[in-house]
Legacy VTK file of the C-alpha trace (Angstrom):
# vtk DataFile Version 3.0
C-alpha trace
ASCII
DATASET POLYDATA
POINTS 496 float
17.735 3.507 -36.975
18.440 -0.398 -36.947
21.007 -1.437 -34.627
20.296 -5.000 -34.828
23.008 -4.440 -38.112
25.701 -2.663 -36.950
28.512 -4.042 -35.259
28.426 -2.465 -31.951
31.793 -0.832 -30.722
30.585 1.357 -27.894
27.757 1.069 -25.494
26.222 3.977 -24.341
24.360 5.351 -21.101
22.457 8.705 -21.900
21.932 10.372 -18.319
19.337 12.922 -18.907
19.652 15.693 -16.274
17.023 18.369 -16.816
16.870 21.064 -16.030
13.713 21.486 -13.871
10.658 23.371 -15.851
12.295 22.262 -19.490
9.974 19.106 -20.379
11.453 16.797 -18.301
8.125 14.871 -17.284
6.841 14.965 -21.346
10.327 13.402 -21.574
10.052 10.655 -19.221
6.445 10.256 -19.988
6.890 9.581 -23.846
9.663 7.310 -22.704
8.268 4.926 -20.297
5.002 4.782 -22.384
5.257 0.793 -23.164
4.350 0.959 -26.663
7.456 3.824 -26.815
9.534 1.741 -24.561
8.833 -1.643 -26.892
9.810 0.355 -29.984
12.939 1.982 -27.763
13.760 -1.785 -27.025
13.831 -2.734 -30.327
16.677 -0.121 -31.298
18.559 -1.309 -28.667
18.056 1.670 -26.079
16.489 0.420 -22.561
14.318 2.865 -20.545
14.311 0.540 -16.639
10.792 -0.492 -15.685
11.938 -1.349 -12.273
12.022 2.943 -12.378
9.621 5.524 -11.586
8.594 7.219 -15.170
11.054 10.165 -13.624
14.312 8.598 -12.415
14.865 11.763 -9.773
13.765 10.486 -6.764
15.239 6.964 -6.823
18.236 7.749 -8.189
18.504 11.464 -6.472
18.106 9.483 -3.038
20.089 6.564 -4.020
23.550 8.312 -4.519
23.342 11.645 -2.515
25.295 12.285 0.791
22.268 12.962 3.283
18.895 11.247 1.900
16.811 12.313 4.898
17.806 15.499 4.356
16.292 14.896 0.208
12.795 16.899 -0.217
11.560 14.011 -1.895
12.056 11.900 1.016
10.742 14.293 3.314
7.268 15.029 1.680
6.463 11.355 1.383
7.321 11.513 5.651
9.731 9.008 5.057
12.160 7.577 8.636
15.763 6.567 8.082
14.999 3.328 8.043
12.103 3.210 5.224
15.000 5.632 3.303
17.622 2.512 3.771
14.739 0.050 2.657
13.785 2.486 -0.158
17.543 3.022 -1.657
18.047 -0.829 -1.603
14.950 -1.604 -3.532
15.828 0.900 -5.869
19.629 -0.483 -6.144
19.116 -3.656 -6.248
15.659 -3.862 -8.519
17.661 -1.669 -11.157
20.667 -4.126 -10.582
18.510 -7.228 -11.806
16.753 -5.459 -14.814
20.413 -4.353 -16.449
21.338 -7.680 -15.842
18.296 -9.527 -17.613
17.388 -7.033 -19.922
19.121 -7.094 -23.812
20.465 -3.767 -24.300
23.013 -1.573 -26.583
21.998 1.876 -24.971
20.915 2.870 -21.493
18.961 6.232 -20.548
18.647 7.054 -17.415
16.041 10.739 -16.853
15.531 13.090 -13.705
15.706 16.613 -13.569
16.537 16.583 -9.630
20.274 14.596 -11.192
21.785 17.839 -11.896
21.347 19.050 -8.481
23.746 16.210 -7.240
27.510 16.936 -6.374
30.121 15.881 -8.185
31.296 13.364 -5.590
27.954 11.898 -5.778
27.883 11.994 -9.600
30.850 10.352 -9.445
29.295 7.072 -7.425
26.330 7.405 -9.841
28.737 6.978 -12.308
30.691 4.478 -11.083
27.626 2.255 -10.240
25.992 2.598 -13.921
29.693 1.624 -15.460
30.110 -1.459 -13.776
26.740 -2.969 -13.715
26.595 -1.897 -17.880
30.123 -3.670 -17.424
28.912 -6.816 -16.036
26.295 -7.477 -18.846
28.461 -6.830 -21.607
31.887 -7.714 -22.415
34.524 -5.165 -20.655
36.372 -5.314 -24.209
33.293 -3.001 -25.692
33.750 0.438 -24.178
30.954 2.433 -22.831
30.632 6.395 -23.059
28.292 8.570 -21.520
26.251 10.908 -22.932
24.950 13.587 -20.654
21.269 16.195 -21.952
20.590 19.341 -20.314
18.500 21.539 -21.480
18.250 25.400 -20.261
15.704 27.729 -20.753
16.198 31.534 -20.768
16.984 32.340 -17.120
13.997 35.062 -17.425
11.917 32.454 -18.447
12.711 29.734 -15.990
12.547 31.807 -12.902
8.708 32.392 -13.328
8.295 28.656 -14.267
10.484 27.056 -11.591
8.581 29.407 -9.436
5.190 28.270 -9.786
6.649 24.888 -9.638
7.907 25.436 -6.444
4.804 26.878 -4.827
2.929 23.871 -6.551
5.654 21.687 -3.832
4.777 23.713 -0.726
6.024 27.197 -0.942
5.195 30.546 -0.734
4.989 32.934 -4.011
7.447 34.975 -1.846
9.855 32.575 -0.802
10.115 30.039 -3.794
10.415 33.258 -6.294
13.710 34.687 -3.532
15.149 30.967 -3.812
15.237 30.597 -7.535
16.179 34.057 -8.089
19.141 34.108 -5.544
20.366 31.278 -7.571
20.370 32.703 -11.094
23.968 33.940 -10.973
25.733 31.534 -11.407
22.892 28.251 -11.584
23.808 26.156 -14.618
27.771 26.815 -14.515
27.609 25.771 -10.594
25.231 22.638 -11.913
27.189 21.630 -15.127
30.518 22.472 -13.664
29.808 19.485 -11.339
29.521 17.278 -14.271
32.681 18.579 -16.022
34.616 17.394 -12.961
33.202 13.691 -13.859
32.654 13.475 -17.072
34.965 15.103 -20.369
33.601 17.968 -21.991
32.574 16.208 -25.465
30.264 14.269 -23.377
28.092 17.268 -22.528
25.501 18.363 -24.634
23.248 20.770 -23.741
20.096 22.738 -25.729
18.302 25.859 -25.560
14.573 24.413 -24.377
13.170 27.674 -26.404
14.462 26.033 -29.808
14.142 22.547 -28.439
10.443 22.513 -27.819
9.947 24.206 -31.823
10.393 20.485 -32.602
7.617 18.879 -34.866
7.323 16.361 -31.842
7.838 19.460 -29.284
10.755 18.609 -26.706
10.025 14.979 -26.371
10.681 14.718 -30.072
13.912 16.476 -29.990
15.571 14.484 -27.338
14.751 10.889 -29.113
15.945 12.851 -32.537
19.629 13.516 -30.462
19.837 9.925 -30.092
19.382 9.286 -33.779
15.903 8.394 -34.816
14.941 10.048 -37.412
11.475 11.812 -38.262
10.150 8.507 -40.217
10.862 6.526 -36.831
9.805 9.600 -34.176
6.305 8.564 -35.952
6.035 5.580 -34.678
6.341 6.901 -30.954
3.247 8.143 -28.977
4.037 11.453 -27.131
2.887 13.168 -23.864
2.533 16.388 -23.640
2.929 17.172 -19.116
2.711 19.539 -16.693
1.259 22.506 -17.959
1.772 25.526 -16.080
-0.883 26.578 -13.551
-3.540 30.027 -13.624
-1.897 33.087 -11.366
-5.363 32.419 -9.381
-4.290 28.734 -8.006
-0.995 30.072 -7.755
-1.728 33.143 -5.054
-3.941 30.762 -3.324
-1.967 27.714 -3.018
0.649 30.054 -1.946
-1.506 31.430 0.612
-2.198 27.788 2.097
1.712 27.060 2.219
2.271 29.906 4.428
-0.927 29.937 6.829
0.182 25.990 7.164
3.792 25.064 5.660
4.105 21.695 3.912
7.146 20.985 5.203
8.004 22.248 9.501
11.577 21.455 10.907
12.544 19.205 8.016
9.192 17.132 8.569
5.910 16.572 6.672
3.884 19.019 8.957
1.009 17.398 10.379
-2.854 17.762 8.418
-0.364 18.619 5.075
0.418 15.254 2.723
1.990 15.709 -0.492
0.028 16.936 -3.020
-3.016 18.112 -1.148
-2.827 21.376 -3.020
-3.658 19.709 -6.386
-7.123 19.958 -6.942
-6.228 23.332 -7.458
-4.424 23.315 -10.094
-7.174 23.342 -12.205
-8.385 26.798 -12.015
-8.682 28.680 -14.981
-6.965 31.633 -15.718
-4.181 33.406 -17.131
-0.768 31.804 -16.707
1.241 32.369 -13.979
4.278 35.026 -15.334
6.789 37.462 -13.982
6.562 41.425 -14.181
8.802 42.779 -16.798
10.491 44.804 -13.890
11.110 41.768 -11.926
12.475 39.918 -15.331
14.887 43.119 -15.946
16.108 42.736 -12.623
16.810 39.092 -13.323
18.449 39.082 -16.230
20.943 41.391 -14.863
21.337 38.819 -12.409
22.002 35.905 -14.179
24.411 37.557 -16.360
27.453 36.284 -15.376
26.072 32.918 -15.710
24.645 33.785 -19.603
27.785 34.670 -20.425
29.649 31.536 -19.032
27.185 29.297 -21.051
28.018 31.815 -24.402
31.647 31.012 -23.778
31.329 27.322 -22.774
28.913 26.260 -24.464
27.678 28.218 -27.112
24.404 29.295 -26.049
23.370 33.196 -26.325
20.610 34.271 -24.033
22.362 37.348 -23.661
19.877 39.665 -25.686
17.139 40.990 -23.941
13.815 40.680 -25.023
11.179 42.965 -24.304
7.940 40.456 -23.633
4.007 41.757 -23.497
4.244 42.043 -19.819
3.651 44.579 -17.493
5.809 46.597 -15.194
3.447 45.500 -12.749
1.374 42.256 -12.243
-2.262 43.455 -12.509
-4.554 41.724 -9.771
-6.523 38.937 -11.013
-10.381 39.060 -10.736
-12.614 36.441 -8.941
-15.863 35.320 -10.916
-18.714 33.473 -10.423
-17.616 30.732 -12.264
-14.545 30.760 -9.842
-17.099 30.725 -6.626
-18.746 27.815 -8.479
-15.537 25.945 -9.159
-14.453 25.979 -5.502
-17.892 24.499 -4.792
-17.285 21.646 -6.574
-12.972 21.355 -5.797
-14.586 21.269 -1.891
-15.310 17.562 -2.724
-11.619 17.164 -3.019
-9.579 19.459 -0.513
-9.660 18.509 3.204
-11.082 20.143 5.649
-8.064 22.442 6.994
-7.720 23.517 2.713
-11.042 24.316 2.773
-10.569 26.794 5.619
-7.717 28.873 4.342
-9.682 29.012 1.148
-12.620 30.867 2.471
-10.113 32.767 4.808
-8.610 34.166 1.383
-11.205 35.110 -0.208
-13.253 36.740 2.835
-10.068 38.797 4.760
-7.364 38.741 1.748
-9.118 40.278 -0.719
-10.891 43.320 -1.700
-14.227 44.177 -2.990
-12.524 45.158 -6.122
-11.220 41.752 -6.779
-14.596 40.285 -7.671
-16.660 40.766 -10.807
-20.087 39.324 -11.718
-20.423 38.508 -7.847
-19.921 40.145 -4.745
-17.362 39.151 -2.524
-19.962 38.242 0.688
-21.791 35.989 -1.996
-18.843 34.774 -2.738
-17.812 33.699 0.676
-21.148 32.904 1.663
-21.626 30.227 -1.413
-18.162 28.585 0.041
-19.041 28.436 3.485
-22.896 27.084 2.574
-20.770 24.395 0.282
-18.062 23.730 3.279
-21.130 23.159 6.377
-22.605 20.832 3.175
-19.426 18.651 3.098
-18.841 18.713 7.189
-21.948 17.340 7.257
-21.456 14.653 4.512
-17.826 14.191 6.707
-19.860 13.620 9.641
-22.521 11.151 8.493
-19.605 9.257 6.949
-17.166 9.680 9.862
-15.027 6.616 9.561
-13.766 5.906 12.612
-16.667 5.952 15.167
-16.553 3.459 18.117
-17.814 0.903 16.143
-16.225 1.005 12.874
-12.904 1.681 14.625
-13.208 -1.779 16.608
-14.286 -2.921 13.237
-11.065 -1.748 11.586
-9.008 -3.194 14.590
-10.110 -6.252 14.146
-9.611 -6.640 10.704
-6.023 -5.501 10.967
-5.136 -7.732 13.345
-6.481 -10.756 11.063
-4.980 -9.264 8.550
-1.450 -10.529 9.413
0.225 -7.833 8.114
0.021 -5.000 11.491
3.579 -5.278 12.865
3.471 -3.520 15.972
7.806 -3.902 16.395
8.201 -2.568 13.103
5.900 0.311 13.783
7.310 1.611 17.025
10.904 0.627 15.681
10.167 3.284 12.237
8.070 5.780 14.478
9.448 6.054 17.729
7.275 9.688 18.465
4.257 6.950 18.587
6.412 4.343 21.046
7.583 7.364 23.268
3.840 8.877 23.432
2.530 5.322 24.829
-0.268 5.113 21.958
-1.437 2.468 20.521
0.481 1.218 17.489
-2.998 0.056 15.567
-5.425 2.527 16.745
-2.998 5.323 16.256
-2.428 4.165 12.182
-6.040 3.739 11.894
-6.267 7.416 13.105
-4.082 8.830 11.387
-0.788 6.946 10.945
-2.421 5.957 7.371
-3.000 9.777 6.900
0.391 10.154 7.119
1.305 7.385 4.732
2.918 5.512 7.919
3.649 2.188 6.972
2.299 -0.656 9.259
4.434 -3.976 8.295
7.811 -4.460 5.689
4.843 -6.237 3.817
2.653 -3.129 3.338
3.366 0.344 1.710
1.030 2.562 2.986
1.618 5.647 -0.072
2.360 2.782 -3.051
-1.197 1.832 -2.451
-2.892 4.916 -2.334
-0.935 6.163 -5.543
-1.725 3.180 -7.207
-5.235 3.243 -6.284
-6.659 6.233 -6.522
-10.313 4.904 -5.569
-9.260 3.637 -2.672
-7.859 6.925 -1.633
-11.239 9.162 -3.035
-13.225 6.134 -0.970
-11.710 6.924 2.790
-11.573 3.226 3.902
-8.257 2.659 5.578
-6.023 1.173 2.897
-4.786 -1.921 4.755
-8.466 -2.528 5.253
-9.397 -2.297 1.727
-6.132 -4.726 1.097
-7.350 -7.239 3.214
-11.214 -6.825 3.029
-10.784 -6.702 -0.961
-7.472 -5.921 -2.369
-6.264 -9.615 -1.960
-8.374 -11.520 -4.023
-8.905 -8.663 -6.630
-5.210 -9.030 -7.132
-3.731 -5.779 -5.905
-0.430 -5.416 -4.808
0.684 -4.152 -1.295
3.962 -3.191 -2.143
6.142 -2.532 -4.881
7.036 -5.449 -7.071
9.393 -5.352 -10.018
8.646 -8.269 -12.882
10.858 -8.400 -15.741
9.365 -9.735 -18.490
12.251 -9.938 -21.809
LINES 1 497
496 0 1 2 3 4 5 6 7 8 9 10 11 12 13 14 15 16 17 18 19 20 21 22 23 24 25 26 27 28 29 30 31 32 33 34 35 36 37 38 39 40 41 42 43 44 45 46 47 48 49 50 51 52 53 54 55 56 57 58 59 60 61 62 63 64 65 66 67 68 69 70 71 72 73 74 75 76 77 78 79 80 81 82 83 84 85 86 87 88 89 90 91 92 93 94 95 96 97 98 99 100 101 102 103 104 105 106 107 108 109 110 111 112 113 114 115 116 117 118 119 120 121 122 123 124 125 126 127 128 129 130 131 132 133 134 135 136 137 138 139 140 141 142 143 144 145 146 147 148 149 150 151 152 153 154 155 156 157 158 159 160 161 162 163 164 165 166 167 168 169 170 171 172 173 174 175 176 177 178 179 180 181 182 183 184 185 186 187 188 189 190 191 192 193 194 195 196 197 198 199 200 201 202 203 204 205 206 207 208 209 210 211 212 213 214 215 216 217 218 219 220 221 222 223 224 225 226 227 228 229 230 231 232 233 234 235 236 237 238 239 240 241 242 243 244 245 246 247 248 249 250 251 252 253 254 255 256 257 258 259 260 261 262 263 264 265 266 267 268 269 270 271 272 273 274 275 276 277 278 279 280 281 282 283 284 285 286 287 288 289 290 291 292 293 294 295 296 297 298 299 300 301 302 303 304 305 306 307 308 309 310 311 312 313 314 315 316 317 318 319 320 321 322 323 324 325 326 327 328 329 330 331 332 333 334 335 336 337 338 339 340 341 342 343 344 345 346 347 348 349 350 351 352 353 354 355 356 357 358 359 360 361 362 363 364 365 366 367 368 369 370 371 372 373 374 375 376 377 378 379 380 381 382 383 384 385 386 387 388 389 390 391 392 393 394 395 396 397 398 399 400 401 402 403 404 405 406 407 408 409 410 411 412 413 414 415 416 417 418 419 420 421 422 423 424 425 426 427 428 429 430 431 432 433 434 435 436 437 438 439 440 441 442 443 444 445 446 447 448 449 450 451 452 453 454 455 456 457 458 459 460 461 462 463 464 465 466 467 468 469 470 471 472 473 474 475 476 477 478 479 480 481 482 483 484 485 486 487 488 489 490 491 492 493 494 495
């Protein structure tokens, strides 16, 4: 591929659109890699920097109808007003890259697109058209090219699943959601897009052939926009999100429902996003469906099977026995499980902690052990738990003096505005607590922001030592941060 030669007639935006659980994040990985987005660059295809690797939140809360009502938004505990301040810095940071960055092609990736309406794809649209408009001359037209890919509903049920409980739900209630849905799920999704966009825009893939790629799925989506296999070498890809054991996945689902991630459309209190994924790491055999329960699926989603056969071209209507059983045998708890949890302790807070020796001492059975006993078992992780409360409480941050310590600091700081903290969080304004001993407490916990100049969660994600170290992060900023030249906030540089 070497469009420096050709005479360019058309430009095109590729809008990537999932679905969930079909390689999305190996997608966007490969893609924002910056050796992969310098050799993208040079073909004339532009993958934004001022982006998250996986375009779904941003965009997903840019252009729908209700964004406090977006689970992304929610999970990061999010008011209306850091929403509003989020969706502009997202608008108007991708606004200035398409307008300094040289570009023929545009691709644009997030599974959580397809879930958008198609009055809301429509804006989307409309937005991406006139700001690819603006840089180039309105004489060169611009098409869209819109990727799905869709895995065998059978298939996708038990992966979406997992996925789900990985984001806060039960095994019970995330496999009833996804399930319900199968009907009619990709002609409800992709019907949306044929009200926007024409038919011969829309491609979509079977993920199950897609991923036999010499390059796996990553591969095949850069070979759909023409490189070819002498190019695709060049490229560096990621391989993402594996699939996690059916052990992590009956605990973590456990967790959710003795204390929900998310309670009334809030970040319940003592949960933040992500707390679940130490986890994840548990050996085991994959999580997977019964073959009764994918029987009774794929009668489910037949109507929608044979919509995609008749649109689209795509047969998933033969049934294929798998090795499964009717029934999910229960998985067995070893000693190398009781010695993993010992170590995972170091990571999970002290409510986790909790439900995990609740599971294993009054939700399981005798019979669900093997090479250890279940009161060993539960007696090695409540010896391991008392040994981290009382690491905790030798290190408890916020005595008398280290919280007037803290106080201090934050006020010197300059960047503690107590306006803009009652004004975001009015529960802490109507409770009469103090604005800066309340986010020392636990508004930082909560990924509260203190100031416009100070983004509470950007730091912690950025810097994950400062989040395995416990020190207040606006602290840390001020103490250290500054002069070792992190950054308190997002900041988009272009660099051409």
């Amino acid at each position: 591929m070497n469009n420096k030669n050709k005479s360019i007639r058309t430009r095109t935006v590729i809008i990537h659109i999932g679905n969930p659980k079909t390689g999305s994040t190996s997608i966007q990985e490969t893609l924002f890699h910056p050796k992969n987005r310098e050799l993208l660059e040079k073909n004339g295809y532009l993958y934004p920097k001022s982006l998250y690797s996986n375009h779904s939140l941003q965009i997903v809360s840019a252009f729908c109808s209700n964004p406090s009502h977006f689970k992304g938004n929610i999970i990061l505990g999010r008011t209306k007003k850091d929403i509003d301040v989020f969706n502009d810095e997202t608008i108007n940071h991708l606004k200035y890259e398409l307008s300094q960055k040289q570009y023929e092609n545009l691709i644009i990736s997030g599974e959580t697109i397809s879930s958008l309406k198609s009055s809301e794809i429509k804006r989307f649209k409309h937005f991406l058209l006139e700001q690819v408009e603006k840089k180039h001359s309105r004489s060169i037209p611009v098409q869209f090219k819109i990727i799905m890919y869709i895995r065998h509903p059978c298939n996708f049920v038990g992966s979406r699943t997992q996925q789900l409980i990985r984001g806060g739900n039960t095994l019970k209630k995330a496999f009833n959601g996804v399930s319900e849905q199968t009907e009619f799920y990709n002609k409800n999704k992709l019907e949306n897009f044929l009200e926007v966009f024409s038919r011969e825009s829309i491609f979509v893939y079977q993920f199950e052939e897609a991923i036999q790629h010499k390059y796996s799925i990553a591969g095949h989506f850069l070979s759909q926009l023409g490189f070819s296999e002498e190019e695709l070498r060049e490229f560096k890809f990621i391989h993402a999100n594996q699939r996690i054991s059916m052990k992590a996945t009956e605990i973590i689902s456990y967790i959710n429902e003795k204390k929900p991630l998310i309670r009334d459309n809030k970040l319940n209190k003592g949960r933040t996003s992500g707390d679940t994924a130490p986890l994840f790491e548990l050996k085991g055999s994959k999580f997977d469906l019964t073959e009764n329960q994918k029987r009774e699926l794929f009668s489910k989603a037949l109507p929608d099977m044979l919509w995609l056969k008749e649109n689209f071209d795509i047969d998933f209507t033969q049934y294929k026995e798998s090795e499964g059983t009717a029934h999910q045998p229960p998985v067995i708890y070893t000693k190398d499980d009781c010695q993993f949890f010992r170590q995972v302790f170091k990571k999970l807070s002290p409510s986790l902690r909790t439900y995990v020796i609740s599971f294993f001492e009054e939700q399981l059975k005798p019979s669900r052990f093997d090479q250890i006993h279940q009161n060993t078992f539960v007696s090695r992780l409540k010896k391991a738990d008392n040994k981290r409360k009382k690491k905790e409480n030798k290190k408890k941050k916020y005595t008398i003096l280290s919280l007037i310590i803290d106080y201090g600091l934050i006020i010197l700081s300059g960047l503690f505005d107590k306006a803009y903290y009652f004004s975001n969080y009015p529960d802490i304004k109507a409770a009469g607590k103090n604005p800066i001993i309340h986010y020392i407490r636990h508004g930082a916990l909560e990924l509260r922001n203190p100031s416009e100049e100070f983004n509470t969660g950007y730091y912690l994600n950025l810097y994950k030592d400062v989040l395995t170290s416990g020190m207040n992060p606006l602290v840390h900023y001020f103490r250290f941060g500054r002069r070792e030249g992190r950054t308190p906030k997002k900041v988009v540089f272009f660099n051409d």
